[in-house]
N, CA, C and O atoms as CSV, one atom per row, in Angstrom:
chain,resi,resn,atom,element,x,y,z
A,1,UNK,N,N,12.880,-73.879,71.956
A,1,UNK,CA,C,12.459,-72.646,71.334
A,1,UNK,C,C,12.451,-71.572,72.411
A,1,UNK,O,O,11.771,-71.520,73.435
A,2,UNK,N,N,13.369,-70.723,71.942
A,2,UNK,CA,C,13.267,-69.241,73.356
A,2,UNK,C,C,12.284,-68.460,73.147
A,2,UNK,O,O,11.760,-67.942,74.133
A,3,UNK,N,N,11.730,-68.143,71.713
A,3,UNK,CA,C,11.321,-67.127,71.507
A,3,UNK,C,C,9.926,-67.355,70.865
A,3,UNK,O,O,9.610,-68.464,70.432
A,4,UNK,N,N,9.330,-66.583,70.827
A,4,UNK,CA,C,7.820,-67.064,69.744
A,4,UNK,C,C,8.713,-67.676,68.319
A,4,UNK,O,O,9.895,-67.676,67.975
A,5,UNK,N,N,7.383,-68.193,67.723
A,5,UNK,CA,C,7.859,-69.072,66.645
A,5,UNK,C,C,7.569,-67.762,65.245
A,5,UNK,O,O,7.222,-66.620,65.548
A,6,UNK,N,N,7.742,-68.104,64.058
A,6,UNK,CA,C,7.560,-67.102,62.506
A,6,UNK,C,C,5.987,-67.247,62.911
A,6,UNK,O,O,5.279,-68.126,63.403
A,7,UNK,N,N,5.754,-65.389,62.256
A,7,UNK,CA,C,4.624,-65.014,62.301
A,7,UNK,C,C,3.550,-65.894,61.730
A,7,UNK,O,O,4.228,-66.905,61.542
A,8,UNK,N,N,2.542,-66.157,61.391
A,8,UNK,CA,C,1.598,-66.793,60.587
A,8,UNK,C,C,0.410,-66.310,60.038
A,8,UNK,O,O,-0.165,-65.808,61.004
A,9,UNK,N,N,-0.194,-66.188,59.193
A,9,UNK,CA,C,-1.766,-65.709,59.290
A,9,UNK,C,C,-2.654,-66.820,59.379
A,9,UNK,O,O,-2.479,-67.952,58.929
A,10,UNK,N,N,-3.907,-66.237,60.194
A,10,UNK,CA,C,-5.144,-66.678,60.558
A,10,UNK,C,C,-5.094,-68.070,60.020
A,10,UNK,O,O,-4.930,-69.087,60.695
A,11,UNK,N,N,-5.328,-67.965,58.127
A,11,UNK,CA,C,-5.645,-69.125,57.900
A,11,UNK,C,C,-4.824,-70.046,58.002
A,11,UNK,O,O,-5.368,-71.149,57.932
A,12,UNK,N,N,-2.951,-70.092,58.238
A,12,UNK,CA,C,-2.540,-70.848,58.477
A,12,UNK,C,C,-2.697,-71.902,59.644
A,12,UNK,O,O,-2.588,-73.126,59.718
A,13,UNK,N,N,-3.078,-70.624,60.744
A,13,UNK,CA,C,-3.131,-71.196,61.922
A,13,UNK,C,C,-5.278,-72.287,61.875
A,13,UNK,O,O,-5.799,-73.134,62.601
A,14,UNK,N,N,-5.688,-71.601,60.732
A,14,UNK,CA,C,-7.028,-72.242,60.451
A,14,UNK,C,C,-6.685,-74.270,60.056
A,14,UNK,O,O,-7.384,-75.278,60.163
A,15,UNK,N,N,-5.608,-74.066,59.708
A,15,UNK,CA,C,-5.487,-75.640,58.917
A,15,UNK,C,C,-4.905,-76.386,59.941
A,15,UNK,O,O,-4.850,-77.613,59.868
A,16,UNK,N,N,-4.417,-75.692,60.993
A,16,UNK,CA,C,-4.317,-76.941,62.429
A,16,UNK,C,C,-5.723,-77.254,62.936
A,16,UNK,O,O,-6.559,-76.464,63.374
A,17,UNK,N,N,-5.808,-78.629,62.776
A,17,UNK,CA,C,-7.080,-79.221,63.360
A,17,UNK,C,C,-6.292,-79.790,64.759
A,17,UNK,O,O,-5.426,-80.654,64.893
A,18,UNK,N,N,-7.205,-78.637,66.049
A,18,UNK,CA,C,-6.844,-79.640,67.261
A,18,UNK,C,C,-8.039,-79.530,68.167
A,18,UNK,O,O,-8.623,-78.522,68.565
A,19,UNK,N,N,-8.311,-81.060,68.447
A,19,UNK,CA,C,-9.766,-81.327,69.201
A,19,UNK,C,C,-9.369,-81.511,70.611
A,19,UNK,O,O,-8.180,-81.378,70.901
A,20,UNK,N,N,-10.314,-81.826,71.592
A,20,UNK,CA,C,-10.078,-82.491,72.422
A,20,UNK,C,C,-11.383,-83.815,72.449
A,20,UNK,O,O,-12.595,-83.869,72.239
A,21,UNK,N,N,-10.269,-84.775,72.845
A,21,UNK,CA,C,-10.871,-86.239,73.649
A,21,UNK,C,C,-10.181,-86.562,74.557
A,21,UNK,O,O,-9.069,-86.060,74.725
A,22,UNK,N,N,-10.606,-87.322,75.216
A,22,UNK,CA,C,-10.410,-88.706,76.498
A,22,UNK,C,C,-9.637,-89.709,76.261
A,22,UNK,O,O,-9.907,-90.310,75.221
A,23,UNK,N,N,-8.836,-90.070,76.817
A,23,UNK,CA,C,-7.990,-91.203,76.590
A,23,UNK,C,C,-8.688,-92.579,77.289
A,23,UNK,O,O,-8.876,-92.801,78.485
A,24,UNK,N,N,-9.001,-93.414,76.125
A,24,UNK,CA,C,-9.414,-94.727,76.478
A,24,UNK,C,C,-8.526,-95.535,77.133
A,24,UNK,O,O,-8.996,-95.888,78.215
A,25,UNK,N,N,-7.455,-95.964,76.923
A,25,UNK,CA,C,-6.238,-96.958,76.825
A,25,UNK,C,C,-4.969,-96.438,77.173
A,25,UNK,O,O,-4.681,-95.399,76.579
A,26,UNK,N,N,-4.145,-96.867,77.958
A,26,UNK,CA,C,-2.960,-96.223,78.063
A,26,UNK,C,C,-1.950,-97.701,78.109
A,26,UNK,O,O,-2.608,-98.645,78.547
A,27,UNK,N,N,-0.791,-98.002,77.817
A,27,UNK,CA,C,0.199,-99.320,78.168
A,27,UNK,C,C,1.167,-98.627,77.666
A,27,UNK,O,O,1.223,-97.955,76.636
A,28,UNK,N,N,2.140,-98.903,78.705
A,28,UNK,CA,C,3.835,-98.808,78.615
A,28,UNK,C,C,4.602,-98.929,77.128
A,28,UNK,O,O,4.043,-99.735,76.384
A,29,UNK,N,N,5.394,-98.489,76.749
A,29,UNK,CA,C,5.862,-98.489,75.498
A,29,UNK,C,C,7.563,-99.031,75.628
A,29,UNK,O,O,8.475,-98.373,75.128
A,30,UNK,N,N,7.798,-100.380,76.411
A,30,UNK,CA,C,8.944,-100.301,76.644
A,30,UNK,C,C,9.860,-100.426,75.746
A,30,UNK,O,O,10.979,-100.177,76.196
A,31,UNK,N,N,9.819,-100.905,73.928
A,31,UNK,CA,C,10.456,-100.753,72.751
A,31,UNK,C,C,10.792,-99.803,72.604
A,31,UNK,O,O,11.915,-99.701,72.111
A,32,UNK,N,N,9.842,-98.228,73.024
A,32,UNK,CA,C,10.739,-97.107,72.190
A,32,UNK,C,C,12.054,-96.584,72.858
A,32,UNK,O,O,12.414,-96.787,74.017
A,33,UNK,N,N,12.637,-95.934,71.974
A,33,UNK,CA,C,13.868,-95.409,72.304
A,33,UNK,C,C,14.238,-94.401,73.547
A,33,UNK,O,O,15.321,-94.506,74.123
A,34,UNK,N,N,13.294,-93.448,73.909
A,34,UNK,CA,C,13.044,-92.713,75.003
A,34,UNK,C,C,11.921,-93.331,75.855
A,34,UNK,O,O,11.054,-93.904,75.195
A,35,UNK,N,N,11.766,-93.329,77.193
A,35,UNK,CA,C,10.672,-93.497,77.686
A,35,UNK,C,C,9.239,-93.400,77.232
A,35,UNK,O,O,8.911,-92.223,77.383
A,36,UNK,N,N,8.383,-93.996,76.817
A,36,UNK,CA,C,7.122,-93.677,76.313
A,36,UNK,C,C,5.687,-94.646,76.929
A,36,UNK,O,O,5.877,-95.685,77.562
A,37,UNK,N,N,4.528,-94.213,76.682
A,37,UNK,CA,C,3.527,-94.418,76.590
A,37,UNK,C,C,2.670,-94.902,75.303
A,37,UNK,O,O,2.978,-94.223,74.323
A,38,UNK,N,N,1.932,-95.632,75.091
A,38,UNK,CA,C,0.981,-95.716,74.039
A,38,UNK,C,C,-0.293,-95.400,74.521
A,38,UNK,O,O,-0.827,-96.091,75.389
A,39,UNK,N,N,-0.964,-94.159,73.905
A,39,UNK,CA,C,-2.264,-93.982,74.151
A,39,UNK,C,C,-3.472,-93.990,73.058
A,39,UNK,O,O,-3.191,-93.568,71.936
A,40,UNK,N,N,-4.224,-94.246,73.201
A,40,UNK,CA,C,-5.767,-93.835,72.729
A,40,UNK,C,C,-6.719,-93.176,72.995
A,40,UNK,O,O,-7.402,-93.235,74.017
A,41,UNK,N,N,-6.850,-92.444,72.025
A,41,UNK,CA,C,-7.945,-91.009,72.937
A,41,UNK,C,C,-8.927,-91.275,71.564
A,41,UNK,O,O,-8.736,-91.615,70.396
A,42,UNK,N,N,-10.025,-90.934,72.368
A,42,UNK,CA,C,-11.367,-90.693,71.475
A,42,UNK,C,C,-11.946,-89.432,71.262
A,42,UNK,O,O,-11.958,-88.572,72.143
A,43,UNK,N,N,-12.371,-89.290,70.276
A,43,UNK,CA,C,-12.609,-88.256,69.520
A,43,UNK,C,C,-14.137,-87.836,68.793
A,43,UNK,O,O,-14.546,-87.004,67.983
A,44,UNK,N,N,-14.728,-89.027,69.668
A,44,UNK,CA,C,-16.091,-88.950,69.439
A,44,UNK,C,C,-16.463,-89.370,68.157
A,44,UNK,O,O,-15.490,-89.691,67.474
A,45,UNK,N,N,-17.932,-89.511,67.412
A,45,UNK,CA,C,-18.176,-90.223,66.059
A,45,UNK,C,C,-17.524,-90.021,65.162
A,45,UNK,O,O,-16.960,-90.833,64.428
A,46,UNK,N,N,-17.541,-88.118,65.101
A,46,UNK,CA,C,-16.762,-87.904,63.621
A,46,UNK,C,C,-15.337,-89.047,63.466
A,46,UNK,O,O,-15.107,-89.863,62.573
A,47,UNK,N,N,-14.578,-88.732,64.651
A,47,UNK,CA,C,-12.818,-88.784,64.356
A,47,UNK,C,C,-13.036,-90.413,64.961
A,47,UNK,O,O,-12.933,-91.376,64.201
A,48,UNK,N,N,-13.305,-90.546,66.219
A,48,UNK,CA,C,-13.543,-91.727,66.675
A,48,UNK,C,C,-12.430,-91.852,67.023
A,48,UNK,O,O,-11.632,-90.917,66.949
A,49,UNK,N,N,-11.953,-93.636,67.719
A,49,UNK,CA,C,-10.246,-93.602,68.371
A,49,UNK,C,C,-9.035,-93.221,67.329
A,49,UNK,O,O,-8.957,-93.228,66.101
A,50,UNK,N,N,-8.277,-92.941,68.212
A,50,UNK,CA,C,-7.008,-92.574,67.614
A,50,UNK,C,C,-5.733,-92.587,68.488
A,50,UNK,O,O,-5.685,-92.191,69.652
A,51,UNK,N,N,-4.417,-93.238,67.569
A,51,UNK,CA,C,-3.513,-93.927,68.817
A,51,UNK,C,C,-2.273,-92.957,68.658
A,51,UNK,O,O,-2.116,-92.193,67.706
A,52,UNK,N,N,-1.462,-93.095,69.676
A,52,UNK,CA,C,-0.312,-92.333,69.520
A,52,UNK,C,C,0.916,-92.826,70.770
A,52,UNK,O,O,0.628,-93.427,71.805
A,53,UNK,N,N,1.869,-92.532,70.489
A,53,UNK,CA,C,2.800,-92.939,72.145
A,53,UNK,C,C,3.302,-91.641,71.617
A,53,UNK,O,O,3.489,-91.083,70.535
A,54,UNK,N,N,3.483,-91.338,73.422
A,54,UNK,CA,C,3.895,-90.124,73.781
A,54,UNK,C,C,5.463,-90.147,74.909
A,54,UNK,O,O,5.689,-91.138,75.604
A,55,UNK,N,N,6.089,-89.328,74.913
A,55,UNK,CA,C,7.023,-89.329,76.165
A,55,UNK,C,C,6.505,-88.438,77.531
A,55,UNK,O,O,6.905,-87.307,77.809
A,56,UNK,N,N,5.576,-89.185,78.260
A,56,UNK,CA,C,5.149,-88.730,79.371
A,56,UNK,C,C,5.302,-89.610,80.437
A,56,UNK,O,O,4.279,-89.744,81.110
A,57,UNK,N,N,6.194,-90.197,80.763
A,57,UNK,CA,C,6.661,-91.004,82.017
A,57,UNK,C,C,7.087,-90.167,83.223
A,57,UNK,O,O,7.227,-90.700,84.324
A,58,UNK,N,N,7.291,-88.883,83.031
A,58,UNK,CA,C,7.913,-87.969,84.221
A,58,UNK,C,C,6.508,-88.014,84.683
A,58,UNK,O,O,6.310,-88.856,85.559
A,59,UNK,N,N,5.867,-87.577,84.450
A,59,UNK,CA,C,4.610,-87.509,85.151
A,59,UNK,C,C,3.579,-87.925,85.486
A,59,UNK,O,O,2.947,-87.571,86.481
A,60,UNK,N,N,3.118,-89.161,84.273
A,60,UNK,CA,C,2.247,-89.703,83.950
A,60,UNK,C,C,2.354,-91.375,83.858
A,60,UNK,O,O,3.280,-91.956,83.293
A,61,UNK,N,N,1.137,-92.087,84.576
A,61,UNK,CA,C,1.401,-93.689,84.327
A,61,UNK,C,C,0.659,-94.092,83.451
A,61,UNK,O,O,-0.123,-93.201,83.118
A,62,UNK,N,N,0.484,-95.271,82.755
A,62,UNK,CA,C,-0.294,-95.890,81.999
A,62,UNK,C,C,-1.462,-95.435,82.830
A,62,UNK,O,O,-2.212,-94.508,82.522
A,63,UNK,N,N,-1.569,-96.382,84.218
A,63,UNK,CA,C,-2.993,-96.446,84.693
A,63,UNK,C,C,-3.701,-94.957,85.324
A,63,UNK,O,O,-4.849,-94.864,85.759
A,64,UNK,N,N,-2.650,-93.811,85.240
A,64,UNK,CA,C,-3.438,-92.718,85.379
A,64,UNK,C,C,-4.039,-91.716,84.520
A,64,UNK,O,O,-4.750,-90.760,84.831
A,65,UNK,N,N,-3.525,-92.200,83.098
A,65,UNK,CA,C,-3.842,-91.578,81.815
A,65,UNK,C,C,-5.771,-91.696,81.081
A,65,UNK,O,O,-6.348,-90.888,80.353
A,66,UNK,N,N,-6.366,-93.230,81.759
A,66,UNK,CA,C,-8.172,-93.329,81.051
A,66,UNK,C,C,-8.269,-92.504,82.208
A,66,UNK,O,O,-7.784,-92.366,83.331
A,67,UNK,N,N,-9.604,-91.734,80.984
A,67,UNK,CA,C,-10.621,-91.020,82.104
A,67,UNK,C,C,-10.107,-89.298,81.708
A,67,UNK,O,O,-10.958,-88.437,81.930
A,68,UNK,N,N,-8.845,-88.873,81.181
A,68,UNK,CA,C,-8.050,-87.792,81.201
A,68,UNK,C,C,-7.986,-87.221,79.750
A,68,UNK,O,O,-7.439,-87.706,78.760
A,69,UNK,N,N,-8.752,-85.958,79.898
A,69,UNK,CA,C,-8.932,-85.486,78.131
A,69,UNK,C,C,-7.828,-85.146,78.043
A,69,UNK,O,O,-6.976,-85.368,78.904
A,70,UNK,N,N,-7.632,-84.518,76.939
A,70,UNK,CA,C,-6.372,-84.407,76.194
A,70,UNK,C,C,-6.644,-83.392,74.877
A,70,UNK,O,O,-7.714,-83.302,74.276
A,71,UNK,N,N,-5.365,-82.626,74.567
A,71,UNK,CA,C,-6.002,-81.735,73.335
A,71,UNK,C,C,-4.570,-82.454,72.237
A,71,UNK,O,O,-3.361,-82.512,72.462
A,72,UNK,N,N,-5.184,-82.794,71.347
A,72,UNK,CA,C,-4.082,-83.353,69.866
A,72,UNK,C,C,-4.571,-82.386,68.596
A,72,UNK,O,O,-5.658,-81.924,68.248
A,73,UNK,N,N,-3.122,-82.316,68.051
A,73,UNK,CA,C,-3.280,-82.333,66.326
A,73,UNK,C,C,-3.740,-83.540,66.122
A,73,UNK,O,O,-3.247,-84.538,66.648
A,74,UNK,N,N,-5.113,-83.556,65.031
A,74,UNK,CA,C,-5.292,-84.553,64.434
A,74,UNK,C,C,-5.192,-84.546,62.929
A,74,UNK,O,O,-5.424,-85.553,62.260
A,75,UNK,N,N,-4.853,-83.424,62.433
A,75,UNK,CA,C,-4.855,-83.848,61.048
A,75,UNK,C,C,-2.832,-83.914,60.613
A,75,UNK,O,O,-2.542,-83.524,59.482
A,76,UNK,N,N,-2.190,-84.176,61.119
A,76,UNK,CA,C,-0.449,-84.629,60.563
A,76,UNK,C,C,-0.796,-85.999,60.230
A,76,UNK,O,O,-1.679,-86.767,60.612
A,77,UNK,N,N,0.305,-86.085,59.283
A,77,UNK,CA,C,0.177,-87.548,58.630
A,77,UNK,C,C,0.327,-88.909,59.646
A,77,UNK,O,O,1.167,-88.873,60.546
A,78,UNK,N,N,-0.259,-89.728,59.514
A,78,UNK,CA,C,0.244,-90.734,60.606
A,78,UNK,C,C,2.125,-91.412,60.557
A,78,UNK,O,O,2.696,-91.910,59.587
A,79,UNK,N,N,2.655,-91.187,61.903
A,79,UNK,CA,C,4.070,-91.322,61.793
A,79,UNK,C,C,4.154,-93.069,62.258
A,79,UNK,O,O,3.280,-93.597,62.946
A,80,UNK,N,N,5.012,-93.584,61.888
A,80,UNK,CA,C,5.454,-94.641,62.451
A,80,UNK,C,C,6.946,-94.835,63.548
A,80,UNK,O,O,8.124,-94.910,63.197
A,81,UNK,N,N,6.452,-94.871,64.728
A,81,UNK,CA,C,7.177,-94.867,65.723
A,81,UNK,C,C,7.937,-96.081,66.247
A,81,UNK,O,O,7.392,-96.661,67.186
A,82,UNK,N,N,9.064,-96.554,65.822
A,82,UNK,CA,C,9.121,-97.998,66.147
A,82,UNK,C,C,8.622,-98.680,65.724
A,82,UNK,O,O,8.765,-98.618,64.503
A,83,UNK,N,N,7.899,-99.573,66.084
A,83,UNK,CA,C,6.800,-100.424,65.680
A,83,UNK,C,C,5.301,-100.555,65.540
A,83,UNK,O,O,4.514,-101.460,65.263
A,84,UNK,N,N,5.220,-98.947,65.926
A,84,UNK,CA,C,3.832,-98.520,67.082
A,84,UNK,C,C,3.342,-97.182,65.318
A,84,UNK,O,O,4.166,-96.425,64.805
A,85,UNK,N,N,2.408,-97.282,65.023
A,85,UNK,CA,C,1.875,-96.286,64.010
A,85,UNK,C,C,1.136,-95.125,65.372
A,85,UNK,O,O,0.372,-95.319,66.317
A,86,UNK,N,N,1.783,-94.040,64.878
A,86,UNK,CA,C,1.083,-92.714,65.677
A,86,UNK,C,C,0.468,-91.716,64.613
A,86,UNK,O,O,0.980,-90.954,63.793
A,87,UNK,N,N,-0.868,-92.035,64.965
A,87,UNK,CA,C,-1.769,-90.861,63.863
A,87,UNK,C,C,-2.464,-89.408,65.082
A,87,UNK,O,O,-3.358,-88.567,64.981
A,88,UNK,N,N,-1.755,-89.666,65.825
A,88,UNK,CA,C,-2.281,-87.994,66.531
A,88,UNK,C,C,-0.732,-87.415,66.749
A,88,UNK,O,O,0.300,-87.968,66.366
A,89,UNK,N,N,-0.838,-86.271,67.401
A,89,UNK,CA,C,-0.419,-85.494,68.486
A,89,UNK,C,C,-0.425,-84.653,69.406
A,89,UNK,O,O,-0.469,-83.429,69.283
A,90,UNK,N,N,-0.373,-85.362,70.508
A,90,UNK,CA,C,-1.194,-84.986,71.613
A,90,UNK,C,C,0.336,-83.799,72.196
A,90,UNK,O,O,1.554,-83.972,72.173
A,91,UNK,N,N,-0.511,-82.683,72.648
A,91,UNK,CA,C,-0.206,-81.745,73.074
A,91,UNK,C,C,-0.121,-81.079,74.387
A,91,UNK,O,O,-1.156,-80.658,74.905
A,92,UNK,N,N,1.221,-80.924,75.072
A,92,UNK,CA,C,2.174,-80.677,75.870
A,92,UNK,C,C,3.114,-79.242,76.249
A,92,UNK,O,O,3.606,-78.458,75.439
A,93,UNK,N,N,3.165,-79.201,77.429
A,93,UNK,CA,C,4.352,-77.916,77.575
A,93,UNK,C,C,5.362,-78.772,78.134
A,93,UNK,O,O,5.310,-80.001,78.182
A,94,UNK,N,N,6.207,-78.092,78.517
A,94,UNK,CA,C,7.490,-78.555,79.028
A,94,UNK,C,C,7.370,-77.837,80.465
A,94,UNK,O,O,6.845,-76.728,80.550
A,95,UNK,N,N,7.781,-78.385,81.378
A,95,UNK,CA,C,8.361,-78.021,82.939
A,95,UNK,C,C,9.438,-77.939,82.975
A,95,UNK,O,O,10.207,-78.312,82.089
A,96,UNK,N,N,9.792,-77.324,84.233
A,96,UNK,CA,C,11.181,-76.962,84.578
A,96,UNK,C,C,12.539,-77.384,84.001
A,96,UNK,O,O,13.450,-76.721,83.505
A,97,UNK,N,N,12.315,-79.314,84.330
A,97,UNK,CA,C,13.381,-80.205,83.776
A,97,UNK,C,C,13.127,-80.540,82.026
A,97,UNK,O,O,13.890,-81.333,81.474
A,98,UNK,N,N,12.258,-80.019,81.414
A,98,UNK,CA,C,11.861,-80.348,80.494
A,98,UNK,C,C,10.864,-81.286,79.324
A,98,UNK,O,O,10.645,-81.520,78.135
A,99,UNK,N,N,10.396,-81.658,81.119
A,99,UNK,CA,C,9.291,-83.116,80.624
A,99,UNK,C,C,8.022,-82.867,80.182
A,99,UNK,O,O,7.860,-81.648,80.137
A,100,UNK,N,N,6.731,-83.662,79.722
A,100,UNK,CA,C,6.214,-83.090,78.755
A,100,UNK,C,C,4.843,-83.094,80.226
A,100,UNK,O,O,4.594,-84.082,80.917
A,101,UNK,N,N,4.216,-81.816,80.351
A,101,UNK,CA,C,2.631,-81.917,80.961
A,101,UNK,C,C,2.072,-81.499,80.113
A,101,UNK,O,O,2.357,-80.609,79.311
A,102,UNK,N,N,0.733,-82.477,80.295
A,102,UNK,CA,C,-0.465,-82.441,79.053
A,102,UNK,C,C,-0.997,-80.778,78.952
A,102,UNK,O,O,-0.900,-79.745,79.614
A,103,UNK,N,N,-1.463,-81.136,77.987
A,103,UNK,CA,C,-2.407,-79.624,77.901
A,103,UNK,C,C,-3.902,-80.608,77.904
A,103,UNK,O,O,-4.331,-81.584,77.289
A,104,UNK,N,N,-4.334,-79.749,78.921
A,104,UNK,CA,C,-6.037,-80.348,79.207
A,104,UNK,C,C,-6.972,-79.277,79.115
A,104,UNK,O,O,-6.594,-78.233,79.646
A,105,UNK,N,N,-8.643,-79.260,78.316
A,105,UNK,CA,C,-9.451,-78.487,79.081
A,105,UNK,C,C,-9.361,-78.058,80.800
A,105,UNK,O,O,-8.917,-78.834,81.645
A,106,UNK,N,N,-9.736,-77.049,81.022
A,106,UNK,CA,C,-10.079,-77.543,82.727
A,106,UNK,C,C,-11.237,-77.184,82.815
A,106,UNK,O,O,-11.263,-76.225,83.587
A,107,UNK,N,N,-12.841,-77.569,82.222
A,107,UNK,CA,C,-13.398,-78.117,82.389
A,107,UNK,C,C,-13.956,-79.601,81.654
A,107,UNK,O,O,-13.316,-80.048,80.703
A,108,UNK,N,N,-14.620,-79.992,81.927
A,108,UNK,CA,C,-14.936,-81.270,80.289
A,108,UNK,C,C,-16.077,-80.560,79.365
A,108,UNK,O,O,-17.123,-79.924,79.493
A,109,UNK,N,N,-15.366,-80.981,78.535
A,109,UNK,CA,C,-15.688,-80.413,76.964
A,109,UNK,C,C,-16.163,-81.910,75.976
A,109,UNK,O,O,-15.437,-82.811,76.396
A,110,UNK,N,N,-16.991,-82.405,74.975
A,110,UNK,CA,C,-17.090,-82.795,74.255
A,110,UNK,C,C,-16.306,-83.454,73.817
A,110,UNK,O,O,-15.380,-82.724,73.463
A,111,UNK,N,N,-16.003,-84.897,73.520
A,111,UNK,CA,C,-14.624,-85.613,72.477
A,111,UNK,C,C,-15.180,-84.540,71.481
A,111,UNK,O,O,-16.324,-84.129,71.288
A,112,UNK,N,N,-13.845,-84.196,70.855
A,112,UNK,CA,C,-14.079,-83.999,69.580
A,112,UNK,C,C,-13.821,-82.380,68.837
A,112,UNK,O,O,-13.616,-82.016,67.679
A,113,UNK,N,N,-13.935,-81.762,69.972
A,113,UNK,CA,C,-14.490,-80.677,70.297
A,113,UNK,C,C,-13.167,-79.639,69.623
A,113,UNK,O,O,-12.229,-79.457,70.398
A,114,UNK,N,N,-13.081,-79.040,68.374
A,114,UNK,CA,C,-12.209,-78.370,67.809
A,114,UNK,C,C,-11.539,-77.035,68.457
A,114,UNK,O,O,-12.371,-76.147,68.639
A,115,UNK,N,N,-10.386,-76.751,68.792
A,115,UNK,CA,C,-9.853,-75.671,69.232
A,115,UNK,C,C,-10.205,-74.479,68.516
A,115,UNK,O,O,-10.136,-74.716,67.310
A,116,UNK,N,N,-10.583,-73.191,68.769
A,116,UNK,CA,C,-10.771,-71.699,68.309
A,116,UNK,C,C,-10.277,-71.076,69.275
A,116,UNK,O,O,-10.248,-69.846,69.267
């Protein structure tokens, strides 16, 4: 995408639910088709865990992913990835070469904790 995306109003942009949590769990995803990850991030009581694989191998290892909040869509339908069911999406920019870096609070915030 070069350019901003179609305009939207407020309430459209109201019906993206995106929280932040912590990633519990991280393991290698060596089935999928691109490089990937399987993660679990928590979302505190309301949402509680929730799994997803991501393509973050440029930057990111399994074992450096617990401990590391994270901001996801949580309300898209759950996709099935391979073999792997993904009910988030966890949210990313692109770098230079195009690989995905997280989008994080930079301070800690609450699992759970809804974007405004």
């Amino acid at each position: 995408m070069s350019g901003p995306g179609e305009t939207i109003g407020f309430d459209d942009f109201l019906k993206l639910d995106v929280r932040a949590g912590t990633v519990v769990r991280a393991e290698p995803y060596p089935q999928a088709r691109k490089p990937a990850i399987k993660i679990w991030v928590d979302f505190g009581d309301d949402l509680g865990v929730r799994k997803t694989s991501a393509q973050l191998t440029a930057h990111y290892t399994p074992e450096s992913l617990p401990g590391r909040q994270v901001a996801a869509v949580v309300n898209f339908p759950a996709k099935q990835i391979g073999k792997f069911m993904s009910e988030i999406l966890v949210l990313g920019f692109p770098d230079a070469q195009g690989s995905v870096v997280l989008l994080t609070p930079d301070k800690s915030v609450p699992n759970g904790g809804r974007l405004f």
